[in-house]
BAFI-3210 file (N, C-alpha, C; in Angstrom, 3 decimals, decimal comma, padded with zeros to 6 digits):
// residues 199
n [1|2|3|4|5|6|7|8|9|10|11|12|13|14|15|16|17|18|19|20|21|22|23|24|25|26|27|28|29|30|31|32|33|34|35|36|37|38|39|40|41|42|43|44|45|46|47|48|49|50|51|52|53|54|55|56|57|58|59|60|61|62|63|64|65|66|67|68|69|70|71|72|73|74|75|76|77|78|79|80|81|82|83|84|85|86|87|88|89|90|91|92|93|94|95|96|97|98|99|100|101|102|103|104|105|106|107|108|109|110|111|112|113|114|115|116|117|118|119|120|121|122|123|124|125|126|127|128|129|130|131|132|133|134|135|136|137|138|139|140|141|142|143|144|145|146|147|148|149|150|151|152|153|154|155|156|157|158|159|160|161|162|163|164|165|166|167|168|169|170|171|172|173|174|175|176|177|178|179|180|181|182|183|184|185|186|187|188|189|190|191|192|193|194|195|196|197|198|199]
n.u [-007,965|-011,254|-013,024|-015,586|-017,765|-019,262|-022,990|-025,829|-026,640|-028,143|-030,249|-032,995|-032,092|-031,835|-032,616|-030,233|-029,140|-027,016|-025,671|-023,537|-022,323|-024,180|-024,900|-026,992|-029,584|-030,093|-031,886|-030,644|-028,283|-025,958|-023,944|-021,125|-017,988|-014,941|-014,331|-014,365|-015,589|-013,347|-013,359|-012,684|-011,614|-011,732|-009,917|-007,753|-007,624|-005,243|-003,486|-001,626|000,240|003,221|006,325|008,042|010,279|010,167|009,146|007,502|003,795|001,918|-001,462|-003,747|-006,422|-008,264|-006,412|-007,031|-009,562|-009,186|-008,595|-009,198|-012,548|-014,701|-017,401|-018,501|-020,548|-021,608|-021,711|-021,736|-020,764|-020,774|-018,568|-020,087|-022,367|-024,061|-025,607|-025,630|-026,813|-026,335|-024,966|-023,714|-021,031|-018,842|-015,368|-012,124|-009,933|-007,865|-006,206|-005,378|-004,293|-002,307|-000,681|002,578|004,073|006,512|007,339|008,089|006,539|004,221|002,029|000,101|-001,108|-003,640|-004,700|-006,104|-007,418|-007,878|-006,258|-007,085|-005,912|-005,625|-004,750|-003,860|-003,445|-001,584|-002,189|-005,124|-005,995|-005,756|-006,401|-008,834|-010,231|-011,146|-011,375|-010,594|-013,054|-014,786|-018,133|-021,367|-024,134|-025,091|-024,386|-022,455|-019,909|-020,950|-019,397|-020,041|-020,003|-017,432|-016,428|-014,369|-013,378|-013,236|-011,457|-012,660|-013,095|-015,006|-015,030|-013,773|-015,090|-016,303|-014,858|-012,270|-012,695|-011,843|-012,292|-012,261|-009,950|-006,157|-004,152|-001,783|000,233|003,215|004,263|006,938|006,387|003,471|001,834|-000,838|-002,897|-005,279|-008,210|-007,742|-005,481|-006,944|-008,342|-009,775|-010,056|-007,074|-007,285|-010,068|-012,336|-015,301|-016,828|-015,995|-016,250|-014,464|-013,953|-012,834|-009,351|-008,324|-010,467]
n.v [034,164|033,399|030,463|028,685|026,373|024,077|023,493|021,522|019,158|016,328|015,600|014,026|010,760|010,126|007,110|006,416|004,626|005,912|007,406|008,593|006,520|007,958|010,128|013,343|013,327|017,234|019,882|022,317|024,376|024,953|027,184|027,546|028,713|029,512|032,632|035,430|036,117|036,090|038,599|038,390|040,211|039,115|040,204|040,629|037,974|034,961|031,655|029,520|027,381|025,484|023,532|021,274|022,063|024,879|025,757|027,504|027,891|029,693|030,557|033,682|035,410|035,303|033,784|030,689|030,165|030,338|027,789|024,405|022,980|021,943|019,922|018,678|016,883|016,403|014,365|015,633|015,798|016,884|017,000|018,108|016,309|016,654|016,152|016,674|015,954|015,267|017,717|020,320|021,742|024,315|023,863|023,416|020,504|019,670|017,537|019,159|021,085|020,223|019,392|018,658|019,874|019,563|017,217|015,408|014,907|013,788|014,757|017,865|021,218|023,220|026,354|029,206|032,403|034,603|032,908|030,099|026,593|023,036|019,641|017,360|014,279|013,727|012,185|012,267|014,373|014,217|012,171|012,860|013,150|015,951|019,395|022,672|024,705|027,656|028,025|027,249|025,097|026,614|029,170|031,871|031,035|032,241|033,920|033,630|030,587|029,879|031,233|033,625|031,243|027,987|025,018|021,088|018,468|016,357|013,443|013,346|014,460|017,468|019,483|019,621|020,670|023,146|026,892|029,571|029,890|029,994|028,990|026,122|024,034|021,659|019,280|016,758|015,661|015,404|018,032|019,211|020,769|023,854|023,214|020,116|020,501|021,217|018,798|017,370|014,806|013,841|012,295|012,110|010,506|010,374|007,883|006,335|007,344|009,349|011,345|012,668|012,570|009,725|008,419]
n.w [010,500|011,010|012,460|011,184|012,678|011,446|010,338|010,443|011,184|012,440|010,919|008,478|007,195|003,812|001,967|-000,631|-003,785|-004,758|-002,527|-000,695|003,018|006,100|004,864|003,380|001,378|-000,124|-001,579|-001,491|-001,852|000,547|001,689|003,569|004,984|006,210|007,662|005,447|002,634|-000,293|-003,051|-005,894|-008,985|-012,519|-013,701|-012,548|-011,315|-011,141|-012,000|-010,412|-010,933|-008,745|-008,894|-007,420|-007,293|-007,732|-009,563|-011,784|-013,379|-014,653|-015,287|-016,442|-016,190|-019,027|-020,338|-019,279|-019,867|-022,610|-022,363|-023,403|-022,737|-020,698|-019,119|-016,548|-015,022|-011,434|-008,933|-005,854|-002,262|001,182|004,607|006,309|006,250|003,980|001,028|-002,561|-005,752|-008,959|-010,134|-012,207|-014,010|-015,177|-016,442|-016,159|-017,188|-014,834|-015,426|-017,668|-017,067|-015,971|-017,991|-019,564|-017,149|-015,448|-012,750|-010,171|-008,185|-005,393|-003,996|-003,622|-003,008|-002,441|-002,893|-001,808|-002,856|-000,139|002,145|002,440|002,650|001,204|001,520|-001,055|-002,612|-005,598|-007,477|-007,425|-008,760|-011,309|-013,934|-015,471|-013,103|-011,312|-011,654|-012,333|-011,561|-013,335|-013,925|-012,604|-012,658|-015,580|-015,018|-014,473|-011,824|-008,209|-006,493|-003,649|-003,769|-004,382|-006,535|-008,265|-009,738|-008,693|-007,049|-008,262|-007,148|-007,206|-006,252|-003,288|000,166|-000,268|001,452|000,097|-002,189|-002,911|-002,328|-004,186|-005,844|-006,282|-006,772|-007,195|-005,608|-005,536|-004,046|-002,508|-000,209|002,119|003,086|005,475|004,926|005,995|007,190|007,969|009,466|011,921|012,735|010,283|008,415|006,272|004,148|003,262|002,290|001,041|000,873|002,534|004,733|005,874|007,517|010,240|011,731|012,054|011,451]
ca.u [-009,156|-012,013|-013,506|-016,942|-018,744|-020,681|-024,297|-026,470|-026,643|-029,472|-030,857|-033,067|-031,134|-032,969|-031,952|-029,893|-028,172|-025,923|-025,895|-022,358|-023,007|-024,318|-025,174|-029,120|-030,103|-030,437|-031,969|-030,450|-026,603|-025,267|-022,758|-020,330|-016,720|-014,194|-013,987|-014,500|-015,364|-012,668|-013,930|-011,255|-011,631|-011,266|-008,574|-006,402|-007,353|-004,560|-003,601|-000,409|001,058|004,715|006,442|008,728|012,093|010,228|008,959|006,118|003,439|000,805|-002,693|-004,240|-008,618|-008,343|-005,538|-007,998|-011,253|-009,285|-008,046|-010,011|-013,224|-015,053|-018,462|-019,035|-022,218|-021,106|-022,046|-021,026|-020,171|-019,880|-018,015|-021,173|-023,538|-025,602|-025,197|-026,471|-026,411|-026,202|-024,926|-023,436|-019,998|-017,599|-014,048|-011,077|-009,602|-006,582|-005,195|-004,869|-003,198|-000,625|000,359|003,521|004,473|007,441|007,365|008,436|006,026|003,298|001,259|-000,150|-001,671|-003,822|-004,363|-006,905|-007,556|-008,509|-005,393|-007,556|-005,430|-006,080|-003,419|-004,490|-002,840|-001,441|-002,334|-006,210|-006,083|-005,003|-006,581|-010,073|-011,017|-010,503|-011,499|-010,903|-014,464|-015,689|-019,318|-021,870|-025,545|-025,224|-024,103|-020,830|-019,994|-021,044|-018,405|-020,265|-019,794|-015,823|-016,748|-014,292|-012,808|-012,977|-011,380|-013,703|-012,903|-015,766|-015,030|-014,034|-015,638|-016,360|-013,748|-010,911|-012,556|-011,254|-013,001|-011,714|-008,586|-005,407|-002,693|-001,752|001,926|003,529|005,234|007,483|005,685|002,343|001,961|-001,920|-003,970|-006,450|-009,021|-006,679|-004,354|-007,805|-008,532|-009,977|-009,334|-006,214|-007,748|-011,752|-013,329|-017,086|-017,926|-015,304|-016,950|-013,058|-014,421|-012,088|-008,249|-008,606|-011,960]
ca.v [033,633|032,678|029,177|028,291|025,407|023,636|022,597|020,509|018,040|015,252|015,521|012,205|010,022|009,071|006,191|006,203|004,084|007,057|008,220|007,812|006,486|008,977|011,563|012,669|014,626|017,869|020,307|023,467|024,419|025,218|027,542|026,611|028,869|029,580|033,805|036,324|035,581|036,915|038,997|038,501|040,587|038,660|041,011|040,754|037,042|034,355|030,698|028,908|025,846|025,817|022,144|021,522|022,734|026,216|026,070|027,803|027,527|030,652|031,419|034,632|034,265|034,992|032,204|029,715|030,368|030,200|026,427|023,195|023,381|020,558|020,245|017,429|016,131|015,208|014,501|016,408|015,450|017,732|016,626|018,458|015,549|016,870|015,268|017,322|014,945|015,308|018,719|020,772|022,340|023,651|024,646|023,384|019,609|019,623|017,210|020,359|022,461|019,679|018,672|019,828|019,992|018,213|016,948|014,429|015,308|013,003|015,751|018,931|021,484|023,827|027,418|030,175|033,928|034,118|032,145|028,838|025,961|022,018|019,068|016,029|013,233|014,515|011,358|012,120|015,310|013,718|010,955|013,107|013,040|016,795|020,826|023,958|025,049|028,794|028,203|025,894|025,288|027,125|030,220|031,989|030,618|032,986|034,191|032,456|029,206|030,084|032,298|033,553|029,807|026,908|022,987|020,390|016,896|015,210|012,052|013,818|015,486|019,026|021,081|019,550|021,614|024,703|027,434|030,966|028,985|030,532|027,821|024,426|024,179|019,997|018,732|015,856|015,325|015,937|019,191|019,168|022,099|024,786|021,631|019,016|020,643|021,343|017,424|016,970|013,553|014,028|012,447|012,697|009,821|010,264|006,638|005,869|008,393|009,830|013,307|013,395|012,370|008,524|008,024]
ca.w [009,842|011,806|012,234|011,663|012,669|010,668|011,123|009,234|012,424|012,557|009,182|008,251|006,198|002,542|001,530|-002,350|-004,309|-005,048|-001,041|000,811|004,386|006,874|003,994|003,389|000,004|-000,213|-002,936|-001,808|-002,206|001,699|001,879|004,363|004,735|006,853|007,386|004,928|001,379|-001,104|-003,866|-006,947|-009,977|-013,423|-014,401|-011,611|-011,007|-011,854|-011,243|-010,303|-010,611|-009,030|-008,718|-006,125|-007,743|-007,879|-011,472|-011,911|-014,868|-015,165|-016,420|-016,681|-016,359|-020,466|-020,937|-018,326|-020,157|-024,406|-022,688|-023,534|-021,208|-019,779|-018,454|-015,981|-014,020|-010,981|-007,666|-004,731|-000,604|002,200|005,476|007,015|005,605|002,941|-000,236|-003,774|-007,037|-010,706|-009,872|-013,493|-014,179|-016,478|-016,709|-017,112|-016,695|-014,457|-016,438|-019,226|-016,490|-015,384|-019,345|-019,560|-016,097|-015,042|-011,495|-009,428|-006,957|-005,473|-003,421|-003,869|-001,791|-003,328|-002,633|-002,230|-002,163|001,401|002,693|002,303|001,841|001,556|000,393|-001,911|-003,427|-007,080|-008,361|-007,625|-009,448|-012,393|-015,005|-015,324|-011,696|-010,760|-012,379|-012,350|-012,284|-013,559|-013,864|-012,187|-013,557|-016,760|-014,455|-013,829|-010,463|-007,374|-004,871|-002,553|-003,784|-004,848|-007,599|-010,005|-009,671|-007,381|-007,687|-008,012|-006,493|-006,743|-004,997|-002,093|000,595|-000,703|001,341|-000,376|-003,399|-002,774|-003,111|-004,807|-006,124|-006,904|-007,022|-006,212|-005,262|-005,949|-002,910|-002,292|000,915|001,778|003,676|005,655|004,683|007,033|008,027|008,178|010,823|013,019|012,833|009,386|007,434|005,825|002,576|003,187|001,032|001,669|000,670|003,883|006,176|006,556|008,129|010,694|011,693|013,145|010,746]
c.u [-010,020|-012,309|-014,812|-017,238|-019,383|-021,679|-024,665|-026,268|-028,166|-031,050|-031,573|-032,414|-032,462|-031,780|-031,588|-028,391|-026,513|-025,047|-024,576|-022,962|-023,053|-024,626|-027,096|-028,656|-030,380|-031,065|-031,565|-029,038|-026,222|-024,410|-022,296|-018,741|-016,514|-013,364|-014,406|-014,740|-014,924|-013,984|-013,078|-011,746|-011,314|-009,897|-007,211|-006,399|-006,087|-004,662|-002,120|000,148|002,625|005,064|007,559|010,214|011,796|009,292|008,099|005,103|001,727|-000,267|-003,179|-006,192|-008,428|-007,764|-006,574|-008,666|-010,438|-008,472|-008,957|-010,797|-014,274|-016,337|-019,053|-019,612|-021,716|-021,845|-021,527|-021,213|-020,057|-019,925|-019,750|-022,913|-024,812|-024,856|-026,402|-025,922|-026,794|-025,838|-023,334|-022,375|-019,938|-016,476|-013,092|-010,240|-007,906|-005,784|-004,778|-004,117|-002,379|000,011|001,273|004,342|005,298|007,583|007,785|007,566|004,779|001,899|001,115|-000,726|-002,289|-004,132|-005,123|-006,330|-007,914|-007,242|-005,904|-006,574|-005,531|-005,058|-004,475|-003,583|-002,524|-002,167|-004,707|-007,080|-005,783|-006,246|-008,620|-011,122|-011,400|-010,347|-010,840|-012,251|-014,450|-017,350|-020,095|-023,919|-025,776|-024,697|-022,279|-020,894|-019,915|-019,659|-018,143|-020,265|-018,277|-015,721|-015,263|-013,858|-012,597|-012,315|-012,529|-013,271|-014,010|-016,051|-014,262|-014,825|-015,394|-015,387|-012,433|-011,211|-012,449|-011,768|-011,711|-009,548|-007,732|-004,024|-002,958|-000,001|001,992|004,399|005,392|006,530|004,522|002,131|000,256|-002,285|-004,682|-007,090|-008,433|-005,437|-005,345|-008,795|-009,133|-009,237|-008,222|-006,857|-009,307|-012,474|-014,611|-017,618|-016,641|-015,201|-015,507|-013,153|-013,304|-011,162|-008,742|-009,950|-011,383]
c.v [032,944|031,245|029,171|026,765|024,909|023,212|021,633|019,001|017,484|015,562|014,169|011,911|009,244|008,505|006,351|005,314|005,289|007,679|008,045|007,518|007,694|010,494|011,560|014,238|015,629|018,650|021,477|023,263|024,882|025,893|027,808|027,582|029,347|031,559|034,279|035,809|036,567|037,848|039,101|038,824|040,103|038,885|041,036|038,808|036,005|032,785|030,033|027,835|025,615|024,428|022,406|022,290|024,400|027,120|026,606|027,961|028,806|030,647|032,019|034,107|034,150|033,323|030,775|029,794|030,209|028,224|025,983|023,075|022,252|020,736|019,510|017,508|015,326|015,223|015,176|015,913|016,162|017,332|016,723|017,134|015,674|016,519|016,194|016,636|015,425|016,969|018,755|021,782|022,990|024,667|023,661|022,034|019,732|018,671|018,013|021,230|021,674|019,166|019,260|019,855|018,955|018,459|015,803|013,970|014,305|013,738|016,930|019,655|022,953|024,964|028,549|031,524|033,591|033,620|030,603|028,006|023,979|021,224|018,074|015,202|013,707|013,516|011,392|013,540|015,435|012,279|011,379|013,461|014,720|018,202|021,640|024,804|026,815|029,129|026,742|026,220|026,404|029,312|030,922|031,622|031,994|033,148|033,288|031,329|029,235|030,777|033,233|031,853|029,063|025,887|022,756|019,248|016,429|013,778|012,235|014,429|017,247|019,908|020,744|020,187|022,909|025,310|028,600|030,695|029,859|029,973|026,638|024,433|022,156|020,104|017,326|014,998|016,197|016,596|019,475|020,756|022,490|023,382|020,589|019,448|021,089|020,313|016,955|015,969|014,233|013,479|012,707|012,121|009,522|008,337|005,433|006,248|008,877|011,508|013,285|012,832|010,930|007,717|006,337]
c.w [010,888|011,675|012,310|012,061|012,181|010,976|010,436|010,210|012,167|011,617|009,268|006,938|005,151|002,084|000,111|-002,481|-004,365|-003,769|-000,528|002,400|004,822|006,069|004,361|002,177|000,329|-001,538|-003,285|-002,078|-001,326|001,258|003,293|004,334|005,901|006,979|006,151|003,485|000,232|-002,723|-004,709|-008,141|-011,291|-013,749|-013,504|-011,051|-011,873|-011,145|-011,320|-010,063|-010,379|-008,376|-007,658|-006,446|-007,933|-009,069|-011,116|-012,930|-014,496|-015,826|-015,882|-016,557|-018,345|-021,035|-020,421|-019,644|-021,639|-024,006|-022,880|-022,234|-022,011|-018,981|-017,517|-015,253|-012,974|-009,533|-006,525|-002,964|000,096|003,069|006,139|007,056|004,531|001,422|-001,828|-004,656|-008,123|-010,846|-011,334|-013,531|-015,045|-016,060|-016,987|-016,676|-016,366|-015,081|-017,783|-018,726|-016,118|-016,596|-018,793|-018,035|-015,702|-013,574|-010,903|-007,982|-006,900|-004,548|-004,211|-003,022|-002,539|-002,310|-002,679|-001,667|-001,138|002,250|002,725|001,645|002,100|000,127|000,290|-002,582|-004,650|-007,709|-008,354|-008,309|-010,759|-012,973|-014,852|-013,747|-010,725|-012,102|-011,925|-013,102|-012,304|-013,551|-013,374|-012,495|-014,625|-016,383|-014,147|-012,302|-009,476|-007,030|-003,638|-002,404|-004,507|-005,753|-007,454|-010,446|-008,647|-008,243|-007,683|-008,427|-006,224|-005,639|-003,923|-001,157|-000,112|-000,388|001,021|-002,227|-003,289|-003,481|-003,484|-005,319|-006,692|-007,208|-006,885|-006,453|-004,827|-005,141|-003,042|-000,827|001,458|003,457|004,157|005,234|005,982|008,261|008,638|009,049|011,950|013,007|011,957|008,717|006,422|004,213|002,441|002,288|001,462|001,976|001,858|004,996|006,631|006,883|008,992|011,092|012,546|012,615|009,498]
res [x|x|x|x|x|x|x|x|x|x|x|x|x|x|x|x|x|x|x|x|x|x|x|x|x|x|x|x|x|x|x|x|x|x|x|x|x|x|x|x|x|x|x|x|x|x|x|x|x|x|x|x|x|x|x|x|x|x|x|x|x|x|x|x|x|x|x|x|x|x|x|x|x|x|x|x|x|x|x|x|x|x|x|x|x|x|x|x|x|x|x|x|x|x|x|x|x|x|x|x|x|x|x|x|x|x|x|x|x|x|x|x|x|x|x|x|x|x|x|x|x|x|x|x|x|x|x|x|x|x|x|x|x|x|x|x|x|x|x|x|x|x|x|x|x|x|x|x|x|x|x|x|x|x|x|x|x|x|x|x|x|x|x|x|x|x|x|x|x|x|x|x|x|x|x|x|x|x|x|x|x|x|x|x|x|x|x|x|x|x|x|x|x|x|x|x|x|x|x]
***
């Protein structure tokens, strides 16, 4: 998998209440990835949740899309510095894909087509904070922005929302992801400027 670079270097900074340090508004939607962008067929797409003992817990796109769906307004972060607000979801609250799930586990590390993979705290994927998005501004979500399904971690930097999502696998110990083993903040809280390992 290749690496890109990101740009979006020496932007002016507008000032907002809303702004994490070192961000500046934008009005477009950057796309930003790492190699090739998967193309996953509804019908063959799935998603997997397997806890550390192995378990594993299945949905199908049909089973996804007949769960309890969720539409939240939220703001968005990318490492890169551009900041897009009041930006429009919907799919599916990971707290509806971890009912049920017995774990012991305090990590996770989630999982794309592509080989894309990036770990997070379980506990910040949990109590509302954290999707499984299908569509964004009243649209099925592109490709190019993770299209058939991305996460969406809001109050992180952006690339711990994984795009073209196909798991998240619950570890005992927390296992760095793609970014985060080529010096990316291990957790990445915008409004603590944690872009990169030592931040």
């Amino acid at each position: 998998m290749g690496i890109v670079t990101p740009g979006f270097q020496g932007r002016p900074r507008v000032d907002a209440a809303d702004l994490p340090p070192g961000q500046y508004l934008t009005p477009d939607f950057p796309v930003l990835s790492a190699g090739p962008t998967p193309r996953v067929p509804r019908e063959q797409w799935e998603f997997v949740i397997s806890t550390e003992t192995g378990t594993e817990h299945r949905w199908s796109w049909a089973e996804m899309m007949a769960l309890p769906q969720e539409t939240p307004t939220v703001d968005i972060h990318c490492v890169t510095r551009w900041s897009k607000l009041g930006t429009t979801w919907r799919g599916v609250s990971l707290d509806t894909l971890l009912d049920g799930v017995d774990t012991a586990a305090d990590y996770a590390l989630a999982h794309s087509y592509g080989g894309y993979t990036t770990n997070l705290p379980l506990e910040d994927l949990r109590d509302g904070q954290a999707w499984l998005v299908h569509s964004y501004d009243g649209d099925d979500l592109p490709a190019e922005h993770g299209g058939p399904a991305r996460l969406l971690v809001p109050h992180l930097y952006f690339w711990k929302s994984a795009k073209w999502a196909r798991g998240i696998r619950l570890t005992v110990e927390d296992t760095p992801g793609f970014w985060e083993t080529a010096g990316y903040h291990d957790y990445g809280d915008p409004w603590r400027e944690q872009r990169y390992q030592g931040d």
